[in-house]
C-alpha positions as CSV (number, residue, x, y, z in Angstrom):
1,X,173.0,82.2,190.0
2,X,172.5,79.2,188.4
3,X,174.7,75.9,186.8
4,X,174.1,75.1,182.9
5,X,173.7,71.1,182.6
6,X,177.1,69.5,181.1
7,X,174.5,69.5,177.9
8,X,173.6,72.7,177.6
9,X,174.8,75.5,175.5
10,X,175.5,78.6,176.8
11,X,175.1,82.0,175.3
12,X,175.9,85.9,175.7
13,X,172.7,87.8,175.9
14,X,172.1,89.5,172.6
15,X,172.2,85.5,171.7
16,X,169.5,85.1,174.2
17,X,167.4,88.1,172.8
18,X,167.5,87.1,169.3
19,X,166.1,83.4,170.6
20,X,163.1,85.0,173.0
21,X,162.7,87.7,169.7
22,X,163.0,90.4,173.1
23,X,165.6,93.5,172.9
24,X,169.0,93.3,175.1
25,X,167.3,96.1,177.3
26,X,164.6,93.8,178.3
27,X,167.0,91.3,178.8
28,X,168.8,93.4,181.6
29,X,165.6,93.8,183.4
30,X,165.0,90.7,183.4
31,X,168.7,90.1,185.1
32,X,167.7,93.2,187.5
33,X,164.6,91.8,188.7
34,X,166.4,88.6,189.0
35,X,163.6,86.9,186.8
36,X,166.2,84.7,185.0
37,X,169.2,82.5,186.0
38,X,172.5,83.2,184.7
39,X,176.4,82.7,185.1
40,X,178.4,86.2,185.7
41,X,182.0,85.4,185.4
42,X,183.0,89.0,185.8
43,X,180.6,92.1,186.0
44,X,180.3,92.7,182.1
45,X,179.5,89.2,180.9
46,X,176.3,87.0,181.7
47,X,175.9,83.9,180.5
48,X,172.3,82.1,180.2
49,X,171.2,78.7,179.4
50,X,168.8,79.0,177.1
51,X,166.2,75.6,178.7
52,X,167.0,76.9,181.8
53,X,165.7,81.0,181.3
54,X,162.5,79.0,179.6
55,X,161.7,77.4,182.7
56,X,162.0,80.6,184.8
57,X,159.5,82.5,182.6
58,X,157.4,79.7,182.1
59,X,157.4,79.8,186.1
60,X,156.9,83.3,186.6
61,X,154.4,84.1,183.8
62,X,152.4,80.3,183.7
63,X,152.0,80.8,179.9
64,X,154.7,79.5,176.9
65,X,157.1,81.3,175.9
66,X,157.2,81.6,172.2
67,X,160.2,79.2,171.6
68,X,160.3,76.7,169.3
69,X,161.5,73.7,171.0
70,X,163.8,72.8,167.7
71,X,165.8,76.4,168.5
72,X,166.3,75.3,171.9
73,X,167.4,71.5,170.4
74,X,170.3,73.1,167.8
75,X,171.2,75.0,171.0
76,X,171.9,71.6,172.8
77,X,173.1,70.1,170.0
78,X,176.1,72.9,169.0
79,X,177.0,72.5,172.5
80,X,180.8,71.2,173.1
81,X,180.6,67.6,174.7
């Protein structure tokens, strides 16, 4: 659905519940609803960018996620350049 920036690290989805502190399960309703963006390179792996799934809720829901900018940093900073 969506393209990570070159500087952006991209994770599996139990990565992305432990950042948003949600279960896997929510995580997949999120992907059903088509809430969040992520990359499917085949039908059992989904890959997110953690910034850009932010953004999405933060669209959809107009209130902060509780992220700490600094998780989202390391993230960026792990990232292969």
């Amino acid at each position: 659905m969506s393209q990570a920036t070159p500087t952006s690290q991209l994770v599996r989805k139990r990565q992305l519940a432990v950042i948003f502190s949600v279960s896997p399960r929510t995580i997949d309703g999120w992907i059903a609803k088509r809430m969040i963006p992520y990359i499917e390179p085949n039908p059992r792996l989904h890959l997110f960018d953690p910034a850009a799934v932010k953004s999405a809720l933060l669209a959809q829901f107009a209130i902060p996620a509780n992220i700490p900018d600094a998780v989202l940093r390391r993230a960026e900073l792990q990232s292969p350049s």
